[in-house]
N, C-alpha and C positions, 0 to 999 in steps of 0.2 A: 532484369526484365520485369516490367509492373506488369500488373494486369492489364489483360489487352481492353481498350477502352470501348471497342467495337460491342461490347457486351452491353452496354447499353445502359443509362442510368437504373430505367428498373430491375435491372438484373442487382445491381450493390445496394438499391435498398432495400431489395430480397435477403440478401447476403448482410447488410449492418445488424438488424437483431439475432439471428446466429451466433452471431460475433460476440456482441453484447451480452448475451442469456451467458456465455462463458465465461468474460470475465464476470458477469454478474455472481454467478458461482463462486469462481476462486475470493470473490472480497466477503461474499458470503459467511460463508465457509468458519474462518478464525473464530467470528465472533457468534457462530451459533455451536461452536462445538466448546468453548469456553460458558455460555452459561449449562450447556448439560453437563460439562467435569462434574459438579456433584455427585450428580448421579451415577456417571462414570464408574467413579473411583468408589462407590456404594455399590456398585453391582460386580466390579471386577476386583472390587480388594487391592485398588492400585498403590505402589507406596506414594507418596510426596515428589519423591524425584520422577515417578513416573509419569506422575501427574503432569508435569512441567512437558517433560517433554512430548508429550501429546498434543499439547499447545506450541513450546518453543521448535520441537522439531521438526514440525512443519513451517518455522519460518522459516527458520535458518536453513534450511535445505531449499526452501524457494529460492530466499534473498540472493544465496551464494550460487544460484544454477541459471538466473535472468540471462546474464550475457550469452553465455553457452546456447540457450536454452533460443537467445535471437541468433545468431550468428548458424548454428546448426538450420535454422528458416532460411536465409540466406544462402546456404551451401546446397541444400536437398529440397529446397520447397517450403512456402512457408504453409501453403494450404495441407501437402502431406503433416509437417508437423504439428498445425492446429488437429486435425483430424487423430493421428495416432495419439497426441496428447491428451485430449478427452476422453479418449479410449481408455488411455492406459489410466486416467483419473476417473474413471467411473470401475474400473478396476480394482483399482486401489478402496475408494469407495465400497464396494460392495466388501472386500477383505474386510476392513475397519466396522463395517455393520455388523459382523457374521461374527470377529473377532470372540475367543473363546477364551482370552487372558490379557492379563494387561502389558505384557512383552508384544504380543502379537498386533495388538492395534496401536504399539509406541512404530510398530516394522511399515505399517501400514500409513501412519501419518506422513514416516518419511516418505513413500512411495508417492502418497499424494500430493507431496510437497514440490519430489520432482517434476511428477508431470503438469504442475501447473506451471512450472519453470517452462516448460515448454510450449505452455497454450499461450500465457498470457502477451509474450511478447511477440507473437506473431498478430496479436490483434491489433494495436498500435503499428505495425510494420505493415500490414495490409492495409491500414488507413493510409500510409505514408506512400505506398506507391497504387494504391489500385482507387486513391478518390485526389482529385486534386484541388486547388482554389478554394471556393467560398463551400464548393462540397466537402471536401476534408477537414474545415474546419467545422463544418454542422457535425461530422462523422464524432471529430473529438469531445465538442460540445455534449452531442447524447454520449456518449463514453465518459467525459466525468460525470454528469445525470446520472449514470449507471453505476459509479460508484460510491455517489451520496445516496443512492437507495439499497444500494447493497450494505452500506455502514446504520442505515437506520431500522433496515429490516433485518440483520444478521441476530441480534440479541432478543428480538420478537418472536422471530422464524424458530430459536433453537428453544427458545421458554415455550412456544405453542406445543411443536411436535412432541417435545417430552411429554408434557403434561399429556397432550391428545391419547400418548400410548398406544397408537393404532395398531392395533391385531398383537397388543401383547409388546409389542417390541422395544417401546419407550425409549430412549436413548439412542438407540440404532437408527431408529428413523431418522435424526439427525444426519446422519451417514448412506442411508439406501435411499431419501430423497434423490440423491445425484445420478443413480442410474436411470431413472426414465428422462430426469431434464439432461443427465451428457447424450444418452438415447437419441431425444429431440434435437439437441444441439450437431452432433454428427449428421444425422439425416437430413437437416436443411443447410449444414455447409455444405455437406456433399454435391448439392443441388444447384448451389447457387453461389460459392466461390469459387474463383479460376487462381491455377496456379500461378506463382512468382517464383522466381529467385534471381538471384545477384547476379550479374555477368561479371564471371571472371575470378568466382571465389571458387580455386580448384583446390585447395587444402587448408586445413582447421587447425588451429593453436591449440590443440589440446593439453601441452604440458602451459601454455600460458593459461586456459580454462582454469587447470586443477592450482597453478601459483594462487591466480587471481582470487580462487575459491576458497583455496588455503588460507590467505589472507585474510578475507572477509569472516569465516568461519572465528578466527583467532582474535577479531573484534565484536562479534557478534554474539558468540557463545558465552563470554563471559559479563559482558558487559547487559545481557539480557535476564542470567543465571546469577552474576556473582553477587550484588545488595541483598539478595534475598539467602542465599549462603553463606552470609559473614564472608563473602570475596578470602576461599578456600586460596590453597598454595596454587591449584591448579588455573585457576583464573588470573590470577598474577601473573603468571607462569607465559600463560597463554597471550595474555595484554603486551606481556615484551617482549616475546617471540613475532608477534602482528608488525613491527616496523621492520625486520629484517625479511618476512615473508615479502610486503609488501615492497620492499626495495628491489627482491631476486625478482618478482614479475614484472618491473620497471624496466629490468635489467634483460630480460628476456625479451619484452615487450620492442624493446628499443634494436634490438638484433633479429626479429624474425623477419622472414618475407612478407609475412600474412598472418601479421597478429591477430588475437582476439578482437583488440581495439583497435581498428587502424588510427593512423598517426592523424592521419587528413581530417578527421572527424574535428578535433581539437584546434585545426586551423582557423577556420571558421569562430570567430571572434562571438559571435552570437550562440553559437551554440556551447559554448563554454560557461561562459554568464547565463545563458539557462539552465544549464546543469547547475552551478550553484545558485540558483535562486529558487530553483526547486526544492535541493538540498534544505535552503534557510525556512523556506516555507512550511517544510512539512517536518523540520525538527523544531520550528517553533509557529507560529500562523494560527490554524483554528484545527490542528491535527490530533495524532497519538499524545501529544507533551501534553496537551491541554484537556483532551477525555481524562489524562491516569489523573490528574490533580483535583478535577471538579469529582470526577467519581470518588473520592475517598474524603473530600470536603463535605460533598452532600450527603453520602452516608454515615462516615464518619462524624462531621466537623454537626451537619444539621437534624442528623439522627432520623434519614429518609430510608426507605426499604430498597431492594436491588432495583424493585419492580419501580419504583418511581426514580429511581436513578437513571434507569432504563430512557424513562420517557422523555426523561430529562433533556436528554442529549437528543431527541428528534427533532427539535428544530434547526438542529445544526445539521443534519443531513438533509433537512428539508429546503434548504436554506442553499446550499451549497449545490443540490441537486438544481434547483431553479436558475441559478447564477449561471449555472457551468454550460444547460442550455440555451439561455439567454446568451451568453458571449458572443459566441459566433456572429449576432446579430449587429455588434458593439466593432467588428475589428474595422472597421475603416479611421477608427478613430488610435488603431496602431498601439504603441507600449504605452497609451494612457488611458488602456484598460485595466491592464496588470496594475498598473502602479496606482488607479485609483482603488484596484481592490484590496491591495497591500493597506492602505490607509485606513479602511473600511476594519480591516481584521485589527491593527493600530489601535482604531476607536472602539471596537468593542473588548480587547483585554483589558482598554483604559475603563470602561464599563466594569467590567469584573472587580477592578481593585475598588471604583466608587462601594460596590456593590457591598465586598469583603470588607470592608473597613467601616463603612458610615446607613448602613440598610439594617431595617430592624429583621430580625432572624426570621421573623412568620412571612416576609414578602420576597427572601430572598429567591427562593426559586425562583418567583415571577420575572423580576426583577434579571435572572440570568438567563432565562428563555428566551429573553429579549435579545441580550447578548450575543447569545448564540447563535441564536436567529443573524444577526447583523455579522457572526465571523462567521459562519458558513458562506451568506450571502459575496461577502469579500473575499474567503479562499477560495470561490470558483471562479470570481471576475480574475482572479489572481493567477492561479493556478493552471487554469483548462488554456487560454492564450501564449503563455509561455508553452506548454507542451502544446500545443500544434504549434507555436515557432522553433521549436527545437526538430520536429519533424522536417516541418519544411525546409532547413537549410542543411539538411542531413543526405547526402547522395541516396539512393539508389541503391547503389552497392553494399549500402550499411547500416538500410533501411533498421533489420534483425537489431544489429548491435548496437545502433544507439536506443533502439526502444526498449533491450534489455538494460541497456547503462541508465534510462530514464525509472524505470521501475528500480532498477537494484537502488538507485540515488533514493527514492520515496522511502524503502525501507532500510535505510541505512540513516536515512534523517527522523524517521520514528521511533528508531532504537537509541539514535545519539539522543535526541528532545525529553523521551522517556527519562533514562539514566538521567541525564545531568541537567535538566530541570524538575522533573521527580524527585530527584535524590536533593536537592535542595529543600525543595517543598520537607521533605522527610522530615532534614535534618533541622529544619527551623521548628518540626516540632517537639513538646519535651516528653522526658520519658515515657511509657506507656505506666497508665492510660492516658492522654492527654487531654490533659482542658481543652473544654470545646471552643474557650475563646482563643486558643491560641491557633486553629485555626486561618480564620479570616487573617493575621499577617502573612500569617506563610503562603495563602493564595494570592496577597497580594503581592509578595515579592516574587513566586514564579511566572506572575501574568508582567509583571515586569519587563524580569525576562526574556519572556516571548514577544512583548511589544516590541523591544530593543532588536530583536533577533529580526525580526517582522521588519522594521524601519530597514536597518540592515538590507536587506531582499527588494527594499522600493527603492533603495539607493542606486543599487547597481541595474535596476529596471531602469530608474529612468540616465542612468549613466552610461550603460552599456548593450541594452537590447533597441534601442535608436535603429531604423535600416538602415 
């Protein structure tokens, strides 16, 4: 059941920034509680490993609860579980602020980890069935907007609030920011979303949930943890345990009445070629692979401060936020939006290695601002079109579940992109300390990479997302 239409357009564009303000939070969120760690782990005495998972155990506990997290929208309400999901992450939030040890706020991240498991994929699933046509793709359009301003303001937002220090609390504000805006955010969905759910979803895969979880978990944890712990027995361990998990949920999957993932979904020729074209994009494109290598080039390789590292990267959110609202404007012109923006991201990794190899070292920032500027601009012509086509040819009935599978795809291609184009970048350079000229190859062979990966993604754009 979508939203009843009789509500009238102004009622959903009351109800879109509600929506937005949430996930604008959850993408927030990472990367403002990643520059206050310093401080963190100076006020609470955190060891290393805790550190990590501060940061890591709030992915991994989102990445692996997306599905669940849509599919439970689909069974009980998607607006109930935006609403309790804010709740329970402003919750969580206030734990994590107050937090009096560093066990306490690792307990806390996970908390928040789930309940954004549960906001975030009802927001895309409430585009999918309560806006339709040229509205739902505006809908998506400000939704990716919303997330290239939450990736350029996340690392600004959490260096402000510490320093600010307001009433003392320093670092915590980080974390008690979220109760007045989840506050604001409940109060005007309450107002102005109308319930959904699926006709006809009378029981939930929970032992396919916890396979599917298990699985991802057993790719996830180690491959995010293991380079940076000399890849311990336990991440080994876990890496080959990951193909038999992920077999038994196939195997489940393929036997229930009412999987997790229904079957039907994957019929749909198009929505499969978007699920891997997202996947390609965002473990290689102008995403997560391409921040970790420029941030440790331009610190590292050019001997810039975090704070201009920082800035670095806002024209790629600037860039990508403009695109992604622009789109919508662009779809009559069908999959040769996506696939011109694939090109776009192409030419500016092919910018980067110009940049790495043959730019005198005093102009290179300039020189990659530009760049950036041009692959943000192309991963939203890219990106935001394919997810509202993935929507759009998604029943109704699984509205929840593909918008979970669309999300868990995103962070499952930032973790793959990270690892195994970062770890190249790594290993192309020489022992510590490394020369700073050795540098400039190794970025260029990751942007490589990513262009390859990138072409890859415009392939099957213009080969398979065709209506």
């Amino acid at each position: 059941m979508a939203i009843d239409g009789s509500a009238g357009p102004r009622r959903r564009r009351l109800a879109l920034p509600a929506l937005l303000l949430g996930s604008f939070m959850g993408v927030l969120d990472p990367f403002a509680v990643t520059v206050a760690l310093p401080a963190i782990r100076s006020d609470l005495g955190a060891t290393a490993a805790q550190a990590q998972w501060i940061v890591a155990g709030y992915g991994a506990v989102y990445g692996t609860g997306l599905v669940l997290g849509g599919r439970l929208g689909d069974r009980y309400g998607r607006r109930r579980l935006f609403l309790s999901g804010m709740s329970a992450y402003a919750a969580a939030s206030a734990l994590a602020g107050t937090a009096p040890a560093a066990g306490v706020l690792v307990a806390a991240r996970l908390m928040q980890g789930l309940a954004a498991a549960a906001v975030l994929p009802q927001v895309l699933s409430i585009i999918r069935t309560g806006y339709g046509g040229g509205e739902r793709d505006r809908a998506v359009g400000w939704y990716g907007a919303t997330i290239g301003l939450g990736v350029v303001c996340g690392p600004a937002v959490g260096g402000l609030l510490v320093a600010a220090d307001v009433a003392g609390m320093g670092w915590r504000s980080a974390f008690l920011v979220n109760l007045p805006l989840g506050a604001l955010v409940v109060a005007c969905a309450a107002l102005t979303v109308q319930e959904s759910r699926a006709e006809g979803v009378r029981h939930l895969d929970l032992l396919g949930a916890l396979l599917g979880a298990a699985a991802l978990l057993a790719v996830l944890v180690p491959v995010s943890q293991g380079r940076e712990n000399g890849w311990p027995s336990w991440a080994v361990a876990s890496l080959a345990a990951a193909p038999v998990l992920l077999a038994a949920f196939l195997l489940h999957e393929r036997r229930h009445r009412a999987p997790v993932l229904p079957r039907h979904l994957f019929a749909e020729r198009r929505f499969s070629a978007g699920i891997v074209v997202v996947l390609l994009l965002y473990a290689a494109g102008a995403g997560a692979p391409l921040v970790f290598v420029l941030t440790h080039y331009v610190q590292d390789g050019l001997g810039r401060s975090p704070l201009e590292a920082g800035l670095a990267f806002a024209p790629l959110g600037i860039g990508f936020a403009l695109a992604s609202a622009a789109a919508p404007r662009l779809s009559r012109w069908g999959a040769a939006v996506p696939a011109a923006g694939a090109a776009v991201v192409a030419c500016a990794l092919g910018v980067v290695v110009l940049v790495a190899v043959a730019a005198p070292v005093e102009r290179q920032t300039a020189f990659l601002a530009v760049a950036l500027l041009m692959a943000g601009i192309g991963q939203g012509l890219a990106v935001n079109p394919v997810i509202a086509l993935v929507l759009a040819v998604a029943p109704d009935s699984a509205a929840g579940a593909s918008s979970g599978l669309l999300l868990t795809t995103t962070q499952v291609g930032n973790v793959l992109g990270v690892t195994g184009v970062g770890g190249v970048f790594l290993a192309l350079l020489p022992p510590d300390p490394p020369d700073v000229a050795a540098y400039g190859p190794a970025l260029a062979w990751a942007s490589v990479l990513l262009a390859v990966a990138t072409l890859a993604a415009l392939v099957i754009v213009v080969g398979r997302l065709k209506a």
